[in-house]
C-alpha positions as CSV (number, residue, x, y, z in Angstrom):
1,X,83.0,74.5,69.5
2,X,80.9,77.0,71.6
3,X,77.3,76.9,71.2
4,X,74.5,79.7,71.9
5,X,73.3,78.1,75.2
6,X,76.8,78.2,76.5
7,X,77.7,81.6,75.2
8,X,74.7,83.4,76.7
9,X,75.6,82.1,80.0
10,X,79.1,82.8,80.1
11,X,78.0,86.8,78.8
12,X,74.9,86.7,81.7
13,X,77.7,85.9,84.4
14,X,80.0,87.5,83.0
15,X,78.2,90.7,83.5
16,X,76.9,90.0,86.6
17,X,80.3,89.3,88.5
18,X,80.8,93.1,87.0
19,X,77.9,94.5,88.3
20,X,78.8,93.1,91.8
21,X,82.0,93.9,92.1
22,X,83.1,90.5,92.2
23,X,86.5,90.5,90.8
24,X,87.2,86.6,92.1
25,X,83.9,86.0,90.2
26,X,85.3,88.1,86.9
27,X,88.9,86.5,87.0
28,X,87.1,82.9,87.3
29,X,86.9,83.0,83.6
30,X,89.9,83.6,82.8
31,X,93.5,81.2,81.9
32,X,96.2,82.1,84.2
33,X,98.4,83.3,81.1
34,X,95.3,85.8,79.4
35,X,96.2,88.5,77.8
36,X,93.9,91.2,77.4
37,X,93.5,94.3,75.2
38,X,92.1,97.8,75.8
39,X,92.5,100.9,75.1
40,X,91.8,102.1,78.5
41,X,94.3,99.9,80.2
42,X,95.9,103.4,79.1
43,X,93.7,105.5,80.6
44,X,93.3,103.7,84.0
45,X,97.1,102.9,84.9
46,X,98.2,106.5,83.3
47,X,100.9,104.2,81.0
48,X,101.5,103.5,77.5
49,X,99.9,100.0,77.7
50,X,97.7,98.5,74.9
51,X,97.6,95.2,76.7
52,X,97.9,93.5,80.4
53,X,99.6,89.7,80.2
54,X,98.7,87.1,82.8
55,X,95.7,86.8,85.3
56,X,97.7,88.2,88.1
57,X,98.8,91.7,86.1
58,X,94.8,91.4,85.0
59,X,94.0,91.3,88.5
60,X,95.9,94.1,89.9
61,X,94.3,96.7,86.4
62,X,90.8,95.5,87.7
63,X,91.2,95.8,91.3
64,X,92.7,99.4,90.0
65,X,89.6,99.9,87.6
66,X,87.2,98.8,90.4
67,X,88.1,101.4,92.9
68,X,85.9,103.7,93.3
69,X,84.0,103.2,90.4
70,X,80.4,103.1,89.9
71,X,80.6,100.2,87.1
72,X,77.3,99.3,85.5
73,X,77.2,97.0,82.2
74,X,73.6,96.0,80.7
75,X,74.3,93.5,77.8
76,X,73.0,93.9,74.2
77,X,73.9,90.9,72.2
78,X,75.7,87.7,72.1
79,X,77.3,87.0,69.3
80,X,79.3,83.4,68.8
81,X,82.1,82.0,67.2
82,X,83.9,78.5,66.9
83,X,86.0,79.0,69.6
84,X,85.4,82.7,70.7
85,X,82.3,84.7,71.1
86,X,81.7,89.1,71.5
87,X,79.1,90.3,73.6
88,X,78.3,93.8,73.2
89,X,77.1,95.8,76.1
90,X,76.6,100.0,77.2
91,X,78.7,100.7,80.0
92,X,77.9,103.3,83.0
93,X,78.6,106.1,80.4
94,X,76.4,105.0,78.0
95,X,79.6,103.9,75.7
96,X,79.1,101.0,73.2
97,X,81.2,97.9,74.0
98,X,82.1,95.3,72.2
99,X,84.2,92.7,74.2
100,X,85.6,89.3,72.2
101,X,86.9,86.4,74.0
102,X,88.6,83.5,72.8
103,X,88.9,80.3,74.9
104,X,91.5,77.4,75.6
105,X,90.4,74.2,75.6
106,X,89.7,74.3,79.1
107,X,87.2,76.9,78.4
108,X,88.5,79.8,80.1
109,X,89.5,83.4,77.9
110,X,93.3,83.1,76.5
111,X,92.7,86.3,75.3
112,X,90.0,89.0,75.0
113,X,89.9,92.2,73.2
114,X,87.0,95.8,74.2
115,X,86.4,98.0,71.9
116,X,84.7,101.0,72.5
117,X,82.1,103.2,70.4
């Protein structure tokens, strides 16, 4: 079970490894076989892609996002589950965001989903 104490800090350092560029920092968080969903894994990589599987395909999107960016998330809420939580959060462009994670037992995101307003 995640509680509110936990959930706020995974969010606050969450968005701060983003903020700083830190995608060692980001990926810490993660289980080696995530899978994550976006529609602008798309937009980024120029494929017909919904979803990236495993930390090291995550890894190479991000460091592919990353460049040359100038990333910025402020975080709105927290919002917690039983064994996931959503944080929602305006990016650089002043988009809406709503990211949802859900853990292993280890504690790192399995899988994670962003949806944009």
């Amino acid at each position: 079970m995640i509680d509110r104490v936990w959930a706020e800090n995974f969010a606050k350092e969450w968005i701060e490894a983003w903020n700083n560029f830190d995608l060692n920092a980001i990926l810490a968080h993660y289980a080696d076989n995530v899978v994550f969903h976006s529609p602008r894994i798309a937009v980024v990589t120029g494929e017909r892609a919904a979803s990236v599987a495993g930390k090291e395909a995550l890894a190479r999107y991000w460091s592919k996002a990353l460049q040359g960016k100038n990333l910025r998330f402020n975080l709105e809420r927290v919002y917690v589950g039983s064994d996931s939580l959503s944080i929602s959060y305006r990016n650089q462009r002043a988009q809406h965001v709503v990211e949802t994670f859900v853990f292993d037992d280890a504690g790192l995101v399995k899988e994670s989903v962003a949806a944009y307003a």
